[in-house]
N, CA, C and O of each residue as an XYZ file, in Angstrom:
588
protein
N      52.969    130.920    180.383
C      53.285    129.555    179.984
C      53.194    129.449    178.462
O      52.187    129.687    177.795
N      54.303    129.086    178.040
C      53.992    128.565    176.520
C      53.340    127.665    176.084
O      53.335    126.691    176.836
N      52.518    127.500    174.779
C      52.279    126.231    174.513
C      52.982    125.589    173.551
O      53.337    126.186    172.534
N      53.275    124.229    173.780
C      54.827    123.665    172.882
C      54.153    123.700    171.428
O      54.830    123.621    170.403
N      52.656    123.834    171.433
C      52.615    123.735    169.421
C      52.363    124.635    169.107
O      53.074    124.719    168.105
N      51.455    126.168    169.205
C      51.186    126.922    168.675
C      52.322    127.751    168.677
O      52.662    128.257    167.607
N      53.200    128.054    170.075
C      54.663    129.412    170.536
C      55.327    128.410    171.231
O      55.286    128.476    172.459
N      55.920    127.512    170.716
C      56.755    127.186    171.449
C      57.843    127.955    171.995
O      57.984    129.013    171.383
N      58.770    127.765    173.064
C      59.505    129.062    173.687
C      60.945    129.334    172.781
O      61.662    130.329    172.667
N      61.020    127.670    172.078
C      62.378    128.569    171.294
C      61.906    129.191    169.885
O      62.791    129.736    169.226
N      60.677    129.166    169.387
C      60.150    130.670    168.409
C      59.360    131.789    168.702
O      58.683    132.636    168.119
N      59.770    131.405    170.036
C      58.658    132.990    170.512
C      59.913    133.896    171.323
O      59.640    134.848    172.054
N      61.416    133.395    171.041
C      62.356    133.696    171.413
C      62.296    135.872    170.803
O      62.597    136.772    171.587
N      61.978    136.044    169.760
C      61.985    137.218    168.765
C      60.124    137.740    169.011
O      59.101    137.173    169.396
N      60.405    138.777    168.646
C      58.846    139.418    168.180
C      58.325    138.689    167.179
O      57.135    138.443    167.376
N      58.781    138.228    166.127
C      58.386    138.274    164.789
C      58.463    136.292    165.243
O      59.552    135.944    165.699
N      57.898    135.708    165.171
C      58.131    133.887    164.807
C      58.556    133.598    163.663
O      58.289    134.461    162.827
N      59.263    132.491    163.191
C      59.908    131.957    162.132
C      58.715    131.795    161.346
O      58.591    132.497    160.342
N      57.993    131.131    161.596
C      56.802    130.698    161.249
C      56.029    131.967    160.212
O      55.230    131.816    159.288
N      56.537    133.043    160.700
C      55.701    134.200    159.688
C      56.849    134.271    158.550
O      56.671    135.162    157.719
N      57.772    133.624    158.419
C      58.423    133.666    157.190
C      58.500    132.823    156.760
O      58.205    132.675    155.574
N      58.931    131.869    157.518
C      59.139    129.932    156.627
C      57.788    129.390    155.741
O      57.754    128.600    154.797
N      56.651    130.154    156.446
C      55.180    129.243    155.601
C      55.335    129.792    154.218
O      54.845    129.093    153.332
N      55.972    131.004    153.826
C      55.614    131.325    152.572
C      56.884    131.023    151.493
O      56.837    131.330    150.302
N      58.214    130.249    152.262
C      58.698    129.658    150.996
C      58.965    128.240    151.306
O      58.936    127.690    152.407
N      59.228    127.745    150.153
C      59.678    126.764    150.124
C      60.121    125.528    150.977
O      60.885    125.766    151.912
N      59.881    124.739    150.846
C      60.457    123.655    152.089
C      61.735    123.608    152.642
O      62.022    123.292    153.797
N      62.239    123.835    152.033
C      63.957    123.695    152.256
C      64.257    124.802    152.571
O      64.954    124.770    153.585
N      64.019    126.140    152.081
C      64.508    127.807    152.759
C      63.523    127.716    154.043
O      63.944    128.063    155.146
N      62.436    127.324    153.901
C      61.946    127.352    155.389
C      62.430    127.021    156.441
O      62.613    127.676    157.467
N      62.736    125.562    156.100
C      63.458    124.528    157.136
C      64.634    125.376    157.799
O      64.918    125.408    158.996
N      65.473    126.299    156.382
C      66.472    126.633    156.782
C      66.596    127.979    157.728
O      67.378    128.341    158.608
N      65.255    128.615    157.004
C      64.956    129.603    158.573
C      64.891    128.922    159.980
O      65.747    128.894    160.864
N      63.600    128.366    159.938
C      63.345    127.574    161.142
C      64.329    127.356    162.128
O      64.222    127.678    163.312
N      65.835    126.482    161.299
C      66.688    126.177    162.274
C      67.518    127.189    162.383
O      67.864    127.257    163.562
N      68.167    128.270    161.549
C      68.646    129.227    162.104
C      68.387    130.406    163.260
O      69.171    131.030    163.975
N      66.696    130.434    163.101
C      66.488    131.343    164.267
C      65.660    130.606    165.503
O      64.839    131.066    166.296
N      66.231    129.225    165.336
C      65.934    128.402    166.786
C      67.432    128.013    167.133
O      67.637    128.059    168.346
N      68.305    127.716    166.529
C      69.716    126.954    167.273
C      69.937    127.728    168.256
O      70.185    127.011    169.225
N      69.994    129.093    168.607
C      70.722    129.437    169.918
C      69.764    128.725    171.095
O      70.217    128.022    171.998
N      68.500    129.015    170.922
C      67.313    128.252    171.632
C      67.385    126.499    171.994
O      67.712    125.963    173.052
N      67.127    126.126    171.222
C      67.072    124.682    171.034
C      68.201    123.460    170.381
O      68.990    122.711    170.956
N      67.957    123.601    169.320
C      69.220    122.761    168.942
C      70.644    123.002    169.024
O      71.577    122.325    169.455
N      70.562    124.139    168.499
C      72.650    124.614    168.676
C      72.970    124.388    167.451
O      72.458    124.761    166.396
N      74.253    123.465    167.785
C      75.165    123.068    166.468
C      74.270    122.356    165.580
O      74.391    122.608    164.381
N      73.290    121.416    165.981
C      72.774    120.464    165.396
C      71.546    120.881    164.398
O      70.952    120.336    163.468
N      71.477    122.122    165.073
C      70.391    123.004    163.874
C      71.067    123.546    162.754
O      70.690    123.719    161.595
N      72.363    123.830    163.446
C      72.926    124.954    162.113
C      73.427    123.898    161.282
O      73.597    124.209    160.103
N      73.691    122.769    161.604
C      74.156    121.395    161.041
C      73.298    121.059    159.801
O      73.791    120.826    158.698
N      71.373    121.052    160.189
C      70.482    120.741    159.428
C      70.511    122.061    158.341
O      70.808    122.046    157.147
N      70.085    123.222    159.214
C      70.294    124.411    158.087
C      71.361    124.250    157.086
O      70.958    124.674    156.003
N      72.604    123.787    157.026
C      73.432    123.633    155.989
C      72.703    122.981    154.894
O      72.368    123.422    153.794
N      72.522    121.766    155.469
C      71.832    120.188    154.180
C      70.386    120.650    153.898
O      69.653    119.951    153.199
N      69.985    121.760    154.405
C      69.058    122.185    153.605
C      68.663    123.182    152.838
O      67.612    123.424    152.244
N      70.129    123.964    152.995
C      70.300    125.239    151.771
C      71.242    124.489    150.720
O      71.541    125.222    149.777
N      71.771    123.222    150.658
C      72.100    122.562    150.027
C      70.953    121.753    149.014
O      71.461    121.333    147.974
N      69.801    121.539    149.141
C      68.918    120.960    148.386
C      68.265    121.811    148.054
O      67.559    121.483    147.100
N      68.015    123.670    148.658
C      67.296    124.661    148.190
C      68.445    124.811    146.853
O      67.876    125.453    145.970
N      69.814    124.443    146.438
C      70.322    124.741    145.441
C      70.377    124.066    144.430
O      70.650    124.275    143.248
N      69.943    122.812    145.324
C      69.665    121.790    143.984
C      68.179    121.677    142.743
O      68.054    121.442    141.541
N      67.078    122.073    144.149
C      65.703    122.412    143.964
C      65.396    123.991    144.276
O      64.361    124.252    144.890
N      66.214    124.984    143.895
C      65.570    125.833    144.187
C      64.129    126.703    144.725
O      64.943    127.399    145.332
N      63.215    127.116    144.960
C      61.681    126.989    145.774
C      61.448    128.012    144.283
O      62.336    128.513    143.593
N      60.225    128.084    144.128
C      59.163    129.399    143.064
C      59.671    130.933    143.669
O      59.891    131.255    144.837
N      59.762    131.686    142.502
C      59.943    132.649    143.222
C      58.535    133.222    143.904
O      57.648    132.378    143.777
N      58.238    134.013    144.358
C      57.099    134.909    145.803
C      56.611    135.580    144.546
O      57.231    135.998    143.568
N      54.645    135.560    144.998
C      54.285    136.824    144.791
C      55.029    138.320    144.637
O      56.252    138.435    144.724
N      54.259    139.285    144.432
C      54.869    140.644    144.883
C      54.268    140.929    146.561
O      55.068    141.461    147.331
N      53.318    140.683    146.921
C      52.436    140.481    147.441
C      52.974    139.735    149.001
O      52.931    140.305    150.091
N      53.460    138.366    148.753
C      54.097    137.779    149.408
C      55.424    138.101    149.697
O      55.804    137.892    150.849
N      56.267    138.603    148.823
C      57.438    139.111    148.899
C      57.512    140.452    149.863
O      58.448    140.817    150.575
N      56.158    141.096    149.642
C      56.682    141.985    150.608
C      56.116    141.981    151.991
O      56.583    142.697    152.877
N      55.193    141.238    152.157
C      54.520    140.452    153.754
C      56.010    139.745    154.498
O      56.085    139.738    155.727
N      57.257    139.117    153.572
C      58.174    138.453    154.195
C      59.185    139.368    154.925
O      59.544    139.466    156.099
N      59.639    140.265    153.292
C      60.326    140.935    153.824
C      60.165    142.313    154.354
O      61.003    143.213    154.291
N      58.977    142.364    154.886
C      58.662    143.025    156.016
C      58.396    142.550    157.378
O      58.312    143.199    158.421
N      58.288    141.375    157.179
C      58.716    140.058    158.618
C      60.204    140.721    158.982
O      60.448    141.540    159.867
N      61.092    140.134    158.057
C      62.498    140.126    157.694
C      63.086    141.517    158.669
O      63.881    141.627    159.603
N      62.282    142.400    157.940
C      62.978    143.342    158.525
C      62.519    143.778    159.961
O      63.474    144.201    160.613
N      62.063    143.784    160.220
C      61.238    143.910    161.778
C      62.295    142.864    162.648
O      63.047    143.219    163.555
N      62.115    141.346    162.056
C      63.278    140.552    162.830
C      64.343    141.097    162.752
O      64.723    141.451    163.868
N      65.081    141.361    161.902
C      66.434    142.055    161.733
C      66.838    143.025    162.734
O      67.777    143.071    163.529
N      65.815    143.822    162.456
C      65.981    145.676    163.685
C      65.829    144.660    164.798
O      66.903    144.302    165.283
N      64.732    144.113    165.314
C      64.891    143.425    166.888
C      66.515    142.691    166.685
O      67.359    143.443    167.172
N      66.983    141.713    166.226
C      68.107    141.125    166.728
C      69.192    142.202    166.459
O      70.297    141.873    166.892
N      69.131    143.570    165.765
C      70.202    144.438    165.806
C      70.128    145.172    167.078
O      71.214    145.568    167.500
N      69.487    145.337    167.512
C      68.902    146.245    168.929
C      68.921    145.731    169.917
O      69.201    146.233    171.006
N      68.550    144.381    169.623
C      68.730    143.792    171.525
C      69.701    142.719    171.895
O      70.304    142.525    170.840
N      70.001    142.228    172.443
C      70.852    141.417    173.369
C      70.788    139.896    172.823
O      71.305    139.031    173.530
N      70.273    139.583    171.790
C      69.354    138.443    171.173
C      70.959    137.516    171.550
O      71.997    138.177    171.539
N      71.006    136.423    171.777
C      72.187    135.597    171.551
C      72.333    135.320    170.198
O      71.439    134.710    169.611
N      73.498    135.743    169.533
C      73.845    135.676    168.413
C      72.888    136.489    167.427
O      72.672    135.907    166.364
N      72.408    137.465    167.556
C      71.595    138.253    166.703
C      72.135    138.625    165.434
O      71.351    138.592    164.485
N      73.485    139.023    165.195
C      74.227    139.597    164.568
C      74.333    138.198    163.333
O      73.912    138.318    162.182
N      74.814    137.247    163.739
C      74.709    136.057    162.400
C      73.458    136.177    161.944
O      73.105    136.717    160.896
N      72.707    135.589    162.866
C      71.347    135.586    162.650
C      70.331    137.122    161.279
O      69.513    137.189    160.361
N      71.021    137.784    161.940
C      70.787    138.970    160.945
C      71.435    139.291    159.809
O      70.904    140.104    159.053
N      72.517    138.796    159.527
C      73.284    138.785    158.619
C      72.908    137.611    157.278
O      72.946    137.825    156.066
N      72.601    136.529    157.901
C      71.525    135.718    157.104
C      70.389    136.166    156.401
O      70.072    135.735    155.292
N      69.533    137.362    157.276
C      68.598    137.132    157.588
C      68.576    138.678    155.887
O      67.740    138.748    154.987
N      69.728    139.532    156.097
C      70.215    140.263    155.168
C      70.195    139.144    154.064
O      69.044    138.980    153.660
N      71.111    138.320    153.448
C      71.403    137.322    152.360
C      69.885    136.924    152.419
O      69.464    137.609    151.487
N      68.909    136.328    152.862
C      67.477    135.534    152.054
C      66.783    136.896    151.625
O      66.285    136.928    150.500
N      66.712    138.007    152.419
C      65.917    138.744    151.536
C      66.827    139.092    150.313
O      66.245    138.689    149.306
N      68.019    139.676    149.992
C      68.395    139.402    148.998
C      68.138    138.398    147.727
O      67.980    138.731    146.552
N      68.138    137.344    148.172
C      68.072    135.746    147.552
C      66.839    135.819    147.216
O      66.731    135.140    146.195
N      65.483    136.419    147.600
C      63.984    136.153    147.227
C      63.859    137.563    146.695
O      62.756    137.794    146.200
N      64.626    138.448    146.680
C      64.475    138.805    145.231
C      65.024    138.523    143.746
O      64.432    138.984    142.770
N      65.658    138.095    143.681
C      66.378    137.313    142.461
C      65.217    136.316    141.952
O      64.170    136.182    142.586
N      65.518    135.555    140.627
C      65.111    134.356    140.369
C      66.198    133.725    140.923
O      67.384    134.048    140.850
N      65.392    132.261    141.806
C      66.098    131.494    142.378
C      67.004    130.518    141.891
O      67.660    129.732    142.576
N      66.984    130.693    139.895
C      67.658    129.451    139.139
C      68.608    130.485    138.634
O      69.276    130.185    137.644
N      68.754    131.604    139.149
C      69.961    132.422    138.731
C      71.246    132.044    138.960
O      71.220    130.868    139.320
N      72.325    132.450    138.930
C      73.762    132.527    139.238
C      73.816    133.662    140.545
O      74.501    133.541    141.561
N      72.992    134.668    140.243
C      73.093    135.404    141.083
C      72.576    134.424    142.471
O      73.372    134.241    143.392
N      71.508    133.969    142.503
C      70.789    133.524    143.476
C      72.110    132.425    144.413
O      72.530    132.532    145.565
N      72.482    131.342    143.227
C      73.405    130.034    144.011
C      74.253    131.402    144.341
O      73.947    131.586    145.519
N      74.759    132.007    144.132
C      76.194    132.985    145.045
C      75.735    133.244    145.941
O      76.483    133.088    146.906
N      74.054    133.876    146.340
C      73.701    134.325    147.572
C      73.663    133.027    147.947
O      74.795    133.127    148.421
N      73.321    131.635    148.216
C      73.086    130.762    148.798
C      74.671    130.352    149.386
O      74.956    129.845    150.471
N      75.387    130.675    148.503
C      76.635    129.739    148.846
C      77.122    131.154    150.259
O      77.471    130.817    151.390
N      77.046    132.287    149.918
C      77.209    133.416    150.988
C      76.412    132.849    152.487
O      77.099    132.732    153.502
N      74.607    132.451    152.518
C      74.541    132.253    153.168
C      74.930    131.202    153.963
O      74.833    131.276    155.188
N      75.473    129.972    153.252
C      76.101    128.746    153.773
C      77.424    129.081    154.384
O      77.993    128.262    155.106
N      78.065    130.561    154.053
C      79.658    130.653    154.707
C      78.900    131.487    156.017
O      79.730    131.709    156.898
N      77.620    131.964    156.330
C      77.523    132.938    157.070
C      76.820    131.801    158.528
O      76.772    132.149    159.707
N      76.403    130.584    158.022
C      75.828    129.242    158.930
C      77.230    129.065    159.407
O      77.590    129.459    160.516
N      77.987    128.491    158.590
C      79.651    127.700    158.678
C      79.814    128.710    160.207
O      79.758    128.371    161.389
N      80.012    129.932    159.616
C      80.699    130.942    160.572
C      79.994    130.646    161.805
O      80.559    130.184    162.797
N      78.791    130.908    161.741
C      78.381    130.673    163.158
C      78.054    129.679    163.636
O      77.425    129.925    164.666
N      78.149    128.483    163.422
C      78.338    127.001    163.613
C      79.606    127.206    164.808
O      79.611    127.086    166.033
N      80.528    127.529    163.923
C      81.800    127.329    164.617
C      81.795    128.469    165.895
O      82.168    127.928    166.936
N      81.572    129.440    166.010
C      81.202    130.256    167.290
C      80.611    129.522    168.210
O      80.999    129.511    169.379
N      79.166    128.528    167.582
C      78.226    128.184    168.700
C      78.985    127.244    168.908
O      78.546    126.870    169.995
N      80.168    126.279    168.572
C      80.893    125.049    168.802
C      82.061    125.852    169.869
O      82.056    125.264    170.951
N      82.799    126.728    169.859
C      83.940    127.429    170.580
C      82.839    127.361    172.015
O      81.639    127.439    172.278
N      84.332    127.138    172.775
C      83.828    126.848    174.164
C      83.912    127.372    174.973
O      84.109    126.866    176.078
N      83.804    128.516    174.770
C      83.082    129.451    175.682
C      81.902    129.760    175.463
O      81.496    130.809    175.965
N      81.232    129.157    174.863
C      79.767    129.879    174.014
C      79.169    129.626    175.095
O      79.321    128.804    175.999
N      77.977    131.022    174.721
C      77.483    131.259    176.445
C      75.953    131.235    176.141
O      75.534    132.386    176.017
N      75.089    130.384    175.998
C      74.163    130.585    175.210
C      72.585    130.039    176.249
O      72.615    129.037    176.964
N      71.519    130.809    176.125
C      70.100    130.105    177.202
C      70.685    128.587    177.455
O      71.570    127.968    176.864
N      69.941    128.273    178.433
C      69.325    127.243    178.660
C      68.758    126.360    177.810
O      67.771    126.970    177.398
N      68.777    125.145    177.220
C      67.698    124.529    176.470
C      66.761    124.368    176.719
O      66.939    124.030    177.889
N      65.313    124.299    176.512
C      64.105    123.804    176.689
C      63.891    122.431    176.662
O      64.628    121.846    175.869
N      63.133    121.752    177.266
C      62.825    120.132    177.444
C      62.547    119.166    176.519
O      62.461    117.940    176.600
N      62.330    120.549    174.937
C      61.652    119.491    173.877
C      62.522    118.676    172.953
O      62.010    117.885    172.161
């Protein structure tokens, strides 16, 4: 049985929880994890909807860049999630990982770079993209949960 606050079932969907990456940046890249590796789970369109408007204010407010320290506690999250959604059956793993490629990119940069807004605007075409997959109607995706 899950419990809905500590694992809820759409972040205990992966090995790795969102939660071990979102606490260490920023409000807005968090948020924007959060809903990317819950929409197949829980929200759907309406997550990847929020994830947009909030890599949209990570460009306006960019977050601090990470420790060294922290940087590599994430993207060693990062990558662990990555290999699981390349390896297994994950619904939609492949966007999901492809994102998941673009933020570690993006948190190494300074985030008030040029370089950085290009990775952001990359990851906003890589949401778009799979927005529109999870909207095509055949999308074949779990069950929702009750919450």
């Amino acid at each position: 049985m899950s419990d809905p606050i500590r694992n809820p079932a759409h972040y205990t969907a992966h090995p790795v929880q969102q939660i071990e990456i979102s606490r260490y940046l920023g409000f807005c890249l968090g948020n924007v994890v959060k809903y990317i590796l819950r929409a197949p789970y829980k929200g759907r369109a309406e997550d990847l909807r929020k994830a947009l408007q909030y890599l949209e204010w990570e460009a306006q407010t960019p977050m601090r860049r990470l420790t060294p320290m922290t940087l590599e506690r994430v993207t060693g999250a990062i990558a662990d999630l990555r290999a699981f959604l390349l390896e297994s059956d994950a619904p939609y793993g492949r966007p999901q990982s492809h994102f998941l490629d673009r933020l570690e990119i993006y948190l190494g940069r300074n985030p008030a770079s040029v370089g950085a807004h290009t990775t952001l605007g990359i990851m906003g075409d890589i949401v778009r993209a799979f927005l529109e997959t999870l909207e095509a109607p055949a999308a074949d995706l779990p069950e929702q949960d009750g919450e």
